[in-house]
C-alpha positions in Angstrom: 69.4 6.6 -9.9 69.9 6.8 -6.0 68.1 5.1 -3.9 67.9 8.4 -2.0 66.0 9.9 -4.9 63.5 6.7 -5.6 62.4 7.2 -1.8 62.2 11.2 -2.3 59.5 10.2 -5.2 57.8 8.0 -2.7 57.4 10.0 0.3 56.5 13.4 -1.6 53.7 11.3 -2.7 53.3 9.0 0.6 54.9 11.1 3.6 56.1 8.8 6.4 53.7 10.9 8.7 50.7 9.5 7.0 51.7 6.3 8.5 50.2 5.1 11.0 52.4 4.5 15.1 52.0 0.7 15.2 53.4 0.4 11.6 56.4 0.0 10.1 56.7 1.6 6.7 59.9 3.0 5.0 63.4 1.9 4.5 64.0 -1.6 6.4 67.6 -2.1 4.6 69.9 -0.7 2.6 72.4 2.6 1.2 70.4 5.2 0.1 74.0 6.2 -1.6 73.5 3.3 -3.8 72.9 2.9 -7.6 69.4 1.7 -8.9 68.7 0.6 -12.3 66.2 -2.3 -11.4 62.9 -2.5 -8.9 60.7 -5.2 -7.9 57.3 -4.3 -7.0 55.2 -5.9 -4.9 52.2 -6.5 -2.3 54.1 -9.2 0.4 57.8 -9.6 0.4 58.4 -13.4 0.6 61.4 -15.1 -0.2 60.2 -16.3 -3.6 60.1 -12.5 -4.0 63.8 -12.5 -2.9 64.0 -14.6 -5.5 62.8 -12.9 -8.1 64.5 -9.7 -7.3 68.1 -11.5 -7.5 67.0 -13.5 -11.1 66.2 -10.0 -12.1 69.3 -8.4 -10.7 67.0 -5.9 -9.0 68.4 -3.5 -5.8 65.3 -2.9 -4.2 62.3 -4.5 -3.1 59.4 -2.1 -3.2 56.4 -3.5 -1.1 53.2 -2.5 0.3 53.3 -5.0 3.5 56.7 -4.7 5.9 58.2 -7.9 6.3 57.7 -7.6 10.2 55.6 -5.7 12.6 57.6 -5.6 15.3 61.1 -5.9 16.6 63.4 -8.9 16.0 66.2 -9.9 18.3 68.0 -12.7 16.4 68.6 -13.8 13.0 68.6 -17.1 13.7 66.6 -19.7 13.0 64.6 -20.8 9.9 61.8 -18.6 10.0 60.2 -16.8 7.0 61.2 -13.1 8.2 65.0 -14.4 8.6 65.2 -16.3 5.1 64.4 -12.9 3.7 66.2 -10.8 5.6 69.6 -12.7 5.2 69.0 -13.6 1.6 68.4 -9.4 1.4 71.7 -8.4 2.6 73.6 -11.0 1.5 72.7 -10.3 -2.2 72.6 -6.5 -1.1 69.1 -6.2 -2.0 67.4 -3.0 -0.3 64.4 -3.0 1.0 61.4 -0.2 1.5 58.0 -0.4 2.2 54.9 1.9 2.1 52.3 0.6 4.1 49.7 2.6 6.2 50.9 5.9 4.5 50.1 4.0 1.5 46.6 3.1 2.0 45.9 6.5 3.1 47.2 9.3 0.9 45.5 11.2 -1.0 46.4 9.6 -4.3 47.1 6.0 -2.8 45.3 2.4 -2.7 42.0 3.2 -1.2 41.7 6.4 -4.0 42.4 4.0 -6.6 39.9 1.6 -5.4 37.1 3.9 -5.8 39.0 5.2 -9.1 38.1 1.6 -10.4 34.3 1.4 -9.3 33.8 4.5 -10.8 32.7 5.9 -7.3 31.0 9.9 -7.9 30.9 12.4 -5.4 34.0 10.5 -3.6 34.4 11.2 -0.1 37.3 10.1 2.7 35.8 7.4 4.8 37.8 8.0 7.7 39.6 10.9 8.2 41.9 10.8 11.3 45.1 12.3 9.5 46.8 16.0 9.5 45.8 16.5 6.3 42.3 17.0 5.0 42.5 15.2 2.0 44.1 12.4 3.5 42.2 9.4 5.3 41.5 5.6 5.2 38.8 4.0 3.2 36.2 6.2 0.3 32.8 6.5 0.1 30.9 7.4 -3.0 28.3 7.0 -5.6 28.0 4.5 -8.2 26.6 5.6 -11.8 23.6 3.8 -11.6 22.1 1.6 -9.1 22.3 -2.1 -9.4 21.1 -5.2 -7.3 23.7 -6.2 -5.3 24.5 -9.7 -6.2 24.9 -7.5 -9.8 27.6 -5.3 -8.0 29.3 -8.5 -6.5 30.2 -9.5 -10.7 31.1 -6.2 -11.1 34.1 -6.5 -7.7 35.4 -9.5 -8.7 35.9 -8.6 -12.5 37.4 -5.3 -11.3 39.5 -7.3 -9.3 40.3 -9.8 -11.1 39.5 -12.5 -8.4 37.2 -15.5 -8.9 34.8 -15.6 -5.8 34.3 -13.2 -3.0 32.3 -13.6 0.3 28.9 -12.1 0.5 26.7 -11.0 3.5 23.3 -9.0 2.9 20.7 -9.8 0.9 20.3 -9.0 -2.9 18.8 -5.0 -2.7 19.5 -2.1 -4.8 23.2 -0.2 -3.9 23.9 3.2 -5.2 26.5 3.9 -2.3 29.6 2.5 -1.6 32.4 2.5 0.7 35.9 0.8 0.0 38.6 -0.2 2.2 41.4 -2.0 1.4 42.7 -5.1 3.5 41.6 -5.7 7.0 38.9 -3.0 7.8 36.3 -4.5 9.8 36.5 -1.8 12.3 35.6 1.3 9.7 32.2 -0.5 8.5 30.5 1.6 11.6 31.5 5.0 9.9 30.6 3.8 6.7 26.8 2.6 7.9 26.9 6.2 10.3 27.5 7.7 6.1 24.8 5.5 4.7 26.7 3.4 2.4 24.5 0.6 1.4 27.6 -1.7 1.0 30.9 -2.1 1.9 34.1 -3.7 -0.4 36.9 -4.9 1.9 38.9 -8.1 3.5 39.1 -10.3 6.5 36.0 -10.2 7.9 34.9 -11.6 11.2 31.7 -14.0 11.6 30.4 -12.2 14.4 30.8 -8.6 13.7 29.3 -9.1 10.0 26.1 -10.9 11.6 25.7 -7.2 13.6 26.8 -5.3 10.6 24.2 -6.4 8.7 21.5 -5.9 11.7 22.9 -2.6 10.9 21.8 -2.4 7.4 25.1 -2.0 5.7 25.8 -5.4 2.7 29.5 -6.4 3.2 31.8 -7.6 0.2 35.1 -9.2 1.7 36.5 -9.4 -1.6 40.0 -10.2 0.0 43.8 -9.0 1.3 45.1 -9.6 -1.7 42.4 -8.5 -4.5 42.0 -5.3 -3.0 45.6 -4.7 -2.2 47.5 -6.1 -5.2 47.0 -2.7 -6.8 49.9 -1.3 -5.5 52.6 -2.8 -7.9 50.5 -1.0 -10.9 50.5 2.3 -8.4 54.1 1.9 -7.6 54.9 1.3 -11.8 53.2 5.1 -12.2 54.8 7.0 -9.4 58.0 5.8 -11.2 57.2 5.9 -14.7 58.8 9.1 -15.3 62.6 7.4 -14.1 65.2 5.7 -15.9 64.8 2.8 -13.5 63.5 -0.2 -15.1 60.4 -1.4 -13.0 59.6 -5.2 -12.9 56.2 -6.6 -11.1 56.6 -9.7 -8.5 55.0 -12.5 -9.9 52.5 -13.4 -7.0 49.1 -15.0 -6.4 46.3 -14.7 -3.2 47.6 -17.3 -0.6 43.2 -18.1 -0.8 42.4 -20.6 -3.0 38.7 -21.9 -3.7 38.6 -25.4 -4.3 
């Protein structure tokens, strides 16, 4: 299969224009004239990832996170960004990322977050895109109302992480916003929508000491546990291809020791 036609599956489902200015989503490297037969999903693109996609004789690395931000002037050096880039093209590996279209789509990571707490009467936390049905973050009901040390359990065995961090105290929650990754600034529109708690990643000290003056609970469940989703999203969009799909073996930089 083209690569052409791999990205046309993509971007009918996550359009480039979804994406957000600052980011950097879409095709980094490669021919989109060239054969696929082999795909490595995946959340970060690292070189172990590299790795893996060359073991596995794989022509494209699918990620959620770009490998850089911003521009680079020199591949030089011994840096993490240049390993992986060189490595890339030398093994003529291509490269695409969905990022901030991604997480905001209509069918995309923050959907399927509130797809796996069972969230009711689901609702776009934050809709700042063309597209009415498009936005960042959800907001919805859970089936029954639980304490919310309860509800913590219930996030880290959906996913499938051992600890999360916790601020609020233990009260009933019925609604709930999610947000995938680093959200901290969304937690005002989801206390302005009454959600009694909040599940997302890389909280700050000091703004969860006035979000909770606020009277929202905050879950930072993690980057990774709330992101890592995406190779089982990416596996479905591309289910229906003759392209054999392959997850990244990967694990959450965060260790609790």
């Amino acid at each position: 299969m083209k690569l052409k036609e791999i990205i046309s599956i993509i971007e009918k489902e996550y359009p480039p224009v979804l994406a957000y200015d600052w980011d950097n989503s879409g095709m980094f490297y490669g021919n989109t004239e060239s054969e696929i037969t082999r795909i490595i999903v995946t959340l970060d693109i690292t070189p172990e990832v590299v790795y893996q996609a060359i073991k596995n004789k794989a022509g494209l690395i699918l990620a959620h996170h770009p490998i850089i931000m911003e521009g680079i002037k020199k591949l030089s050096g011994n840096s993490m960004a240049v390993k992986i880039i060189t490595e890339a093209i030398k093994n003529d590996i291509a490269i695409y990322s969905a990022h901030t279209n991604m997480d905001t789509a209509k069918n995309g990571i923050n959907q399927k977050l509130a797809e796996i707490f069972s969230l009711k009467d689901v609702e776009i936390l934050e809709n700042d895109k063309p597209f009415d049905d498009c936005g960042l973050g959800r907001i919805g009901l859970l089936e029954k109302e639980m304490p919310l040390f309860e509800f913590c359990e219930v996030v880290k065995q959906k996913l499938n992480t051992p600890f999360v961090r916790l601020c609020g105290e233990n009260r009933p929650v019925k609604k709930v916003a999610v947000a995938s990754g680093s959200c901290s600034e969304y937690v005002p529109t989801a206390i302005k929508k009454g959600a009694d708690v909040i599940v997302t990643a890389d909280m700050k000290y000091h703004n969860c000491i006035e979000f909770v003056y606020d009277g929202i609970a905050i879950i930072d469940a993690g980057h990774y546990p709330t992101e890592i989703i995406v190779r089982d999203i990416f596996k479905e969009l591309l289910k229906n291809t003759d392209v054999k799909i392959i997850k990244a073996e990967s694990a959450d930089i965060f260790k609790v020791r």
